[in-house]
C-alpha positions as CSV (number, residue, x, y, z in Angstrom):
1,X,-122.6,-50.4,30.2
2,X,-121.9,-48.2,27.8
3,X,-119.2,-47.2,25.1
4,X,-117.7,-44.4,24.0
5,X,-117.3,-43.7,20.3
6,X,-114.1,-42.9,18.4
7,X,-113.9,-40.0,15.9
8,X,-114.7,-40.9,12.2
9,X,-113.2,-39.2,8.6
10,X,-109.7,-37.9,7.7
11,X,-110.1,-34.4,9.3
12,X,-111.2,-36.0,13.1
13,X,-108.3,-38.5,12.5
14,X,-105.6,-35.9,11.5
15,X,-106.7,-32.7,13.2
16,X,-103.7,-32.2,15.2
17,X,-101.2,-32.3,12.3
18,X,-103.6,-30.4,9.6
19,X,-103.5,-27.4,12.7
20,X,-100.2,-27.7,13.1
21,X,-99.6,-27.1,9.6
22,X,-101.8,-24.4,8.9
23,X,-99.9,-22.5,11.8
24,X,-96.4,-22.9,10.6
25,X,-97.9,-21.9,7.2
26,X,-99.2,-18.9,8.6
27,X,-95.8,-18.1,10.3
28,X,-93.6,-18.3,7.3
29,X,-95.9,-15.8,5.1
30,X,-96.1,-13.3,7.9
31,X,-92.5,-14.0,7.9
32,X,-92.1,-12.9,4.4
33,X,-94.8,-9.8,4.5
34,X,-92.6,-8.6,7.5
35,X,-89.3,-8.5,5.5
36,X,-90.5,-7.0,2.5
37,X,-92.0,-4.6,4.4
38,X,-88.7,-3.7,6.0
39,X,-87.1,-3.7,2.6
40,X,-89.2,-1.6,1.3
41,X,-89.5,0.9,4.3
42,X,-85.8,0.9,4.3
43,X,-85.8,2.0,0.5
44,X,-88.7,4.5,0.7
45,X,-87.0,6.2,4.0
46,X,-83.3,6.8,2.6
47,X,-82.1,10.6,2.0
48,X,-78.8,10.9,0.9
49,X,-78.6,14.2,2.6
50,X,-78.2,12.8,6.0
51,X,-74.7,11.5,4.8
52,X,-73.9,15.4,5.1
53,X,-72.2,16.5,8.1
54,X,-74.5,19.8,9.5
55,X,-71.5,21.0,11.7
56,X,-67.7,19.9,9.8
57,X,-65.1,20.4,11.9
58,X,-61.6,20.8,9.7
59,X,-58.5,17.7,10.7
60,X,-55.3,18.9,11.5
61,X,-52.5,17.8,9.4
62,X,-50.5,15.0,10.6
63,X,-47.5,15.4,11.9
64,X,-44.6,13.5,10.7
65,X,-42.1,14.8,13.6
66,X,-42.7,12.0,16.1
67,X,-41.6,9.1,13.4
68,X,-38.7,11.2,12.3
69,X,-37.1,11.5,15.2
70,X,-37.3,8.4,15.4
71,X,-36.0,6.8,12.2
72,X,-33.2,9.4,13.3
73,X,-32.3,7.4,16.9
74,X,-32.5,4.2,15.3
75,X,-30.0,5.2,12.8
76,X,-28.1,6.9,15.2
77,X,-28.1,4.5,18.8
78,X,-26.8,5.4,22.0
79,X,-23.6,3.9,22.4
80,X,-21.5,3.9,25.5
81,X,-17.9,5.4,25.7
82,X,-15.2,3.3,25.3
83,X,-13.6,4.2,28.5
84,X,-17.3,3.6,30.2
85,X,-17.8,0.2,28.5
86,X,-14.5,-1.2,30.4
87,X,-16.3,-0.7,33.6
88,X,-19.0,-3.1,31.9
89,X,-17.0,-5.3,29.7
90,X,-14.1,-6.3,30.3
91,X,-11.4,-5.7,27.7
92,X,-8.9,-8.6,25.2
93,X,-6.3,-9.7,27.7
94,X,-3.1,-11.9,27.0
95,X,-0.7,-13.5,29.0
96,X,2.6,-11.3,29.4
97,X,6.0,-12.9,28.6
98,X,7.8,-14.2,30.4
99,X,5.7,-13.9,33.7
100,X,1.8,-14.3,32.2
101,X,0.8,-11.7,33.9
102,X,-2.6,-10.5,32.2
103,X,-2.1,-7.7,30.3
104,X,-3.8,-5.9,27.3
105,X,-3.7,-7.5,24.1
106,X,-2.2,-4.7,22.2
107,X,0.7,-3.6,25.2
108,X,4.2,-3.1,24.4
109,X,5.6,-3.4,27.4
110,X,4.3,-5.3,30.4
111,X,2.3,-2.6,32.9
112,X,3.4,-5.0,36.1
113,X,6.9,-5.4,35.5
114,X,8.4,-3.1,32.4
115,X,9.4,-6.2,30.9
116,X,9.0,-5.7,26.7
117,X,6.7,-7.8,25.1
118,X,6.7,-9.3,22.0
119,X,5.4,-7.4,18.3
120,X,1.6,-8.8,17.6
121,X,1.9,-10.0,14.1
122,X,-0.9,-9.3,11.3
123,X,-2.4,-12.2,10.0
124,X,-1.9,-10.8,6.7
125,X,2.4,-10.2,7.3
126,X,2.5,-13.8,8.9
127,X,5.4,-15.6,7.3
128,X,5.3,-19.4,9.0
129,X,8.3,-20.7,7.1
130,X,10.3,-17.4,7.1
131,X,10.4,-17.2,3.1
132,X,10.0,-13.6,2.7
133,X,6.2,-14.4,1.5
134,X,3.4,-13.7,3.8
135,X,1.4,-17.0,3.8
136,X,-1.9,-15.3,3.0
137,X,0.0,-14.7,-0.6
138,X,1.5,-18.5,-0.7
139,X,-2.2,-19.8,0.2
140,X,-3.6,-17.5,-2.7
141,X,-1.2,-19.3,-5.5
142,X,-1.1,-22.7,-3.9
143,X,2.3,-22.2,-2.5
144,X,3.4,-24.0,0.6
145,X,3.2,-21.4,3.5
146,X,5.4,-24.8,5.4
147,X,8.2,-24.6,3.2
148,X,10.7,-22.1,2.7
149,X,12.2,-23.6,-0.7
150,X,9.3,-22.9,-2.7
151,X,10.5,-19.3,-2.5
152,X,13.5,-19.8,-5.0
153,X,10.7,-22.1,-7.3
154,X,9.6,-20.5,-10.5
155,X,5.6,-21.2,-10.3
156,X,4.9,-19.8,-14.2
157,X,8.4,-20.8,-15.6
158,X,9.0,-16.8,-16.6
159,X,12.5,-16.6,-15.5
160,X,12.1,-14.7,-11.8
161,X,11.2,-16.9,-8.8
162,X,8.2,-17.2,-6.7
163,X,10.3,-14.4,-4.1
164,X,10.8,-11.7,-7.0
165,X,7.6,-12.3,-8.3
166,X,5.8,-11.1,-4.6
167,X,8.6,-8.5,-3.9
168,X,7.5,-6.8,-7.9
169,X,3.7,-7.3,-7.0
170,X,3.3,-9.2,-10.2
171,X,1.1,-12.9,-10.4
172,X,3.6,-16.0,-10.0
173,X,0.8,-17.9,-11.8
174,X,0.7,-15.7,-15.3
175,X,3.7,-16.0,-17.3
176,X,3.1,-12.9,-19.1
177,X,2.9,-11.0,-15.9
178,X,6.5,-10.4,-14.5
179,X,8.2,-8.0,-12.2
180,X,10.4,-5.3,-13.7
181,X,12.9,-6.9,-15.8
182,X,16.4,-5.4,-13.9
183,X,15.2,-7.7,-11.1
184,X,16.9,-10.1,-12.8
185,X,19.8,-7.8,-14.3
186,X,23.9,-8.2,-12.6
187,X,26.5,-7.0,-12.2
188,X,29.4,-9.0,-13.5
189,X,32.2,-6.8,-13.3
190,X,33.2,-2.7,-13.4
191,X,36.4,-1.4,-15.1
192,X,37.8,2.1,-15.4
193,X,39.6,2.8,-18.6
194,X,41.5,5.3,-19.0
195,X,40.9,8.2,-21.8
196,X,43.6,6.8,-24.8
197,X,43.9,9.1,-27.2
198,X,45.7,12.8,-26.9
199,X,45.8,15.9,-29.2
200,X,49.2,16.5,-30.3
201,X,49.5,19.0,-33.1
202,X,47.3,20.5,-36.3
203,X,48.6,19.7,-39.9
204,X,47.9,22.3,-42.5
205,X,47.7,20.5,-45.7
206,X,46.2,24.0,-47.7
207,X,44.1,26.5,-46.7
208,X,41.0,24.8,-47.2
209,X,42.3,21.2,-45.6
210,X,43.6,20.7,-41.8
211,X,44.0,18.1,-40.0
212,X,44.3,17.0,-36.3
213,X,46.8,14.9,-34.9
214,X,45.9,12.2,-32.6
215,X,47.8,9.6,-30.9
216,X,46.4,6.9,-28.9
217,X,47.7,6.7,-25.0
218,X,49.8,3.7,-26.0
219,X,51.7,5.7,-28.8
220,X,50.9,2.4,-30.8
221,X,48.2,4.5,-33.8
222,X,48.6,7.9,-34.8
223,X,44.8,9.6,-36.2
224,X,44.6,12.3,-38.6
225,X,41.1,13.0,-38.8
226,X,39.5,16.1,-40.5
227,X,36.6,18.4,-38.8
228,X,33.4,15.9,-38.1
229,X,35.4,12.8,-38.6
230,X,35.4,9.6,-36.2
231,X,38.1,8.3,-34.1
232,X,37.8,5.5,-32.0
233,X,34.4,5.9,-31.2
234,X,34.9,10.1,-31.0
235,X,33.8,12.7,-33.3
236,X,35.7,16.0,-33.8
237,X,33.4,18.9,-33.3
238,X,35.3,22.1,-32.6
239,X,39.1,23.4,-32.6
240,X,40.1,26.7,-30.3
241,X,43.7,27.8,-31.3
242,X,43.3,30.3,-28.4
243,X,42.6,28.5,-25.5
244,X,43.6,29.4,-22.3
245,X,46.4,26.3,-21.9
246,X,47.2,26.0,-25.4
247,X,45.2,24.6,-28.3
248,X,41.9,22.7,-27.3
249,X,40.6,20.0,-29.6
250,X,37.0,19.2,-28.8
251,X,35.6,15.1,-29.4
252,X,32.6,14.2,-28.6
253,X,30.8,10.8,-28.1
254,X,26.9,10.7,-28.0
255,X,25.9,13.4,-25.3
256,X,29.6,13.5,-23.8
257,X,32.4,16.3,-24.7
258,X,35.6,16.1,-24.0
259,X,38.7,18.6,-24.5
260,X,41.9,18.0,-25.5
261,X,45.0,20.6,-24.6
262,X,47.8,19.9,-27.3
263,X,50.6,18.1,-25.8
264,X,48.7,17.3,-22.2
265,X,47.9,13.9,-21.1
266,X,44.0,13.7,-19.9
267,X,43.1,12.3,-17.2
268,X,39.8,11.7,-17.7
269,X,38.6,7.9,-17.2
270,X,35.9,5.9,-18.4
271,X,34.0,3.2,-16.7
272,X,32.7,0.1,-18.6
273,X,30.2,-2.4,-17.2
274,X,29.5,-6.1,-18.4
275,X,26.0,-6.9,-17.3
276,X,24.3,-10.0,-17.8
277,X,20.3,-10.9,-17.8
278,X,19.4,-13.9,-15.9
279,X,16.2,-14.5,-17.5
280,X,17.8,-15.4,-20.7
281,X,21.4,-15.2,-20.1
282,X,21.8,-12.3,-22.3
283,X,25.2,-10.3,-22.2
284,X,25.7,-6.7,-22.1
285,X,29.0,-4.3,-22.3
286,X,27.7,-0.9,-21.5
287,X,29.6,2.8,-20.8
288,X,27.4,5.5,-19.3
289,X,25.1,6.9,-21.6
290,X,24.4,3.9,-23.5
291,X,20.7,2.4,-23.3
292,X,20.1,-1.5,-23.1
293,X,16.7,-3.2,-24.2
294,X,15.3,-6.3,-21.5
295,X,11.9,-8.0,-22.6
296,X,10.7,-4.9,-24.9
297,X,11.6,-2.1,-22.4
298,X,14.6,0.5,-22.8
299,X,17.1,1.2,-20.2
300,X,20.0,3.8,-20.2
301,X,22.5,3.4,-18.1
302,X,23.1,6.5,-15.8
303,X,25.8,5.5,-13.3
304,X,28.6,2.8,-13.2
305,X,30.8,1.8,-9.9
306,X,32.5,-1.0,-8.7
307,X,29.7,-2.5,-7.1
308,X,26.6,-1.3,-8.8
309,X,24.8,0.5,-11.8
310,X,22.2,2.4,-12.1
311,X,19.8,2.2,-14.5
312,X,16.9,4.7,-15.5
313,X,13.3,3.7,-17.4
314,X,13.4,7.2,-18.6
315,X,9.5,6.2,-19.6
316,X,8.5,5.5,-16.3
317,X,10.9,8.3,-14.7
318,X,12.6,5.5,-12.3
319,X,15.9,4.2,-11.5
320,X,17.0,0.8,-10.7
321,X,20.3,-0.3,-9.0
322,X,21.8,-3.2,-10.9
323,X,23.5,-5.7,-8.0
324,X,26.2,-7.8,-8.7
325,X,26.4,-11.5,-10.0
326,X,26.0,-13.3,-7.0
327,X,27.9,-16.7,-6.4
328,X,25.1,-19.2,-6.9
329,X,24.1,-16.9,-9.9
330,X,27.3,-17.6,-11.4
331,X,27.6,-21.2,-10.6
332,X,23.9,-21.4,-12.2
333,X,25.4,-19.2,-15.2
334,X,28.2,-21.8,-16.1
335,X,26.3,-24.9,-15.3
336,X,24.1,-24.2,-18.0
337,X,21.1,-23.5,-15.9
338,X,20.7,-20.0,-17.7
339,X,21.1,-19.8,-21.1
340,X,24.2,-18.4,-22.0
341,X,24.9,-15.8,-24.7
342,X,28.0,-13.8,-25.6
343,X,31.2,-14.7,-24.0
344,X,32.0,-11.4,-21.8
């Protein structure tokens, strides 16, 4: 029998690996030769030229139109008529009084039955408690919009109440910002007093001396004044021998003339006003004419009846009517609650 022999040495042992090797050996430089050779055919081949279009054909500009129109529509949308949108939405009704019918929010008067309907009130002119201050304004100085009393309160202890201070449009939290001071000026009383003094003759004491004779109304004083002297608050200005009654004598007091006739009674009456300032309790006895001062300001007093005056801030061109001293005010007066001044 025989047996067959085995292969000997490292190359018959390991021929199958050594060929394998050689192959993939031989695969990775042809590998390599082949990608250089690219590289380099790539390189050697280039020509810029062919970047170059042979045949340019010019762009058109673009046109901007398209996106203009519409930026335009979105600014501007398409919005339906109001009398279209009610066929699509249906518009704020309310109940009607008293039936509850529904009816627009904004309708006078009831469409169903005629019936008149009730004013819709702006938030901003609500008044809850009736105080004569919208609540909007009592919410924005931490007033009460519940309570009607804090209207008379004095929020910034400056003399005028929480009321005067809305009705002046001034801050009832800042002292130093008030409403204009005759808010707070009264009446106390009117009188009419009548002219008292009358011309009743000329004295010739020398040529270069005369004097005019004045009585007063109540016979009690006789005056003999010169030219440009004072009497009782009147200064003689001018003398007509010739006037058309008789002998004029001219007096005047501040802007206001008044003529005499010798021997005639005048008729003319005055009106004096006592005024007092609640703020401070400060007392005033004014005629027309005469100006009055309140918290730095000047006031002349244009007009005096029995149940008003009329003031004028000739700085600010207005005029202010001057009420009379209410009951309270003059219960608060004599209490002591305003300080007092003169006696009137």
């Amino acid at each position: 029998m025989s047996t067959a022999r085995k292969p000997s040495g490292f190359l018959q042992q390991h021929y199958e690996k050594i060929s394998a090797l050689v192959v993939l050996v031989a695969i990775v430089v042809s590998g390599g030769l082949l990608i250089m050779r690219i590289q380099s055919g790539h390189t050697a081949g280039f020509n810029p030229n062919q970047l170059t279009a042979t045949n340019p054909k010019p762009v058109e500009p673009l046109t901007v139109a398209p996106f203009e129109q519409l930026k335009t529509r979105l600014a501007n949308p398409f919005t339906i008529p109001a009398g279209q949108r009610r066929l699509l939405v249906g518009e704020l009704r309310v109940s009607s009084i008293p039936d509850g019918l529904p009816i627009p929010f904004d309708a006078e008067i009831c469409p169903f039955t005629g019936t008149a309907q009730p004013r819709s009130i702006n938030i901003a002119e609500r008044d809850t408690d009736g105080d004569g201050m919208p609540d909007v304004w009592e919410e924005q100085y931490g007033l009460n919009p519940l309570d009607p009393s804090d209207a008379s309160g004095d929020l910034d202890g400056d003399g005028f109440s929480n009321l005067e201070e809305f009705l002046g449009k001034s801050d009832p939290s800042l002292a130093t910002d008030t409403p204009p001071p005759p808010a707070k000026l009264r009446l106390v009383r009117a009188q009419v007093i009548p002219f008292k003094l009358r011309f009743l003759g000329v004295s010739r004491i020398s040529d270069n001396e005369v004097r005019y004779q004045l009585n007063l109304r109540t016979l009690e004083r006789t005056y003999f004044p010169r030219m440009n002297e004072e009497v009782e608050g009147y200064t003689v200005v001018a003398y007509d021998e010739k006037g058309p009654d008789g002998p004029v004598l001219t007096l005047q007091q501040g802007d206001k003339r008044i003529n005499l006739v010798q021997g005639r009674v005048v008729d003319q009456q005055a009106r004096t006003a006592a005024l007092v300032f609640l703020v401070d309790g400060q007392r005033f006895r004014v005629n027309i004419g005469e100006g009055i001062t309140l918290l730095g300001r000047e006031y002349k007093v244009i007009d005096i009846s029995d149940m008003r005056v009329v003031i004028r801030d000739e700085e600010a061109g207005r005029d202010y009517m001057v009420d009379p001293l209410s009951a309270d005010e003059r219960d608060a007066l004599s209490t002591g609650a305003v300080r007092s001044g003169t006696t009137l």
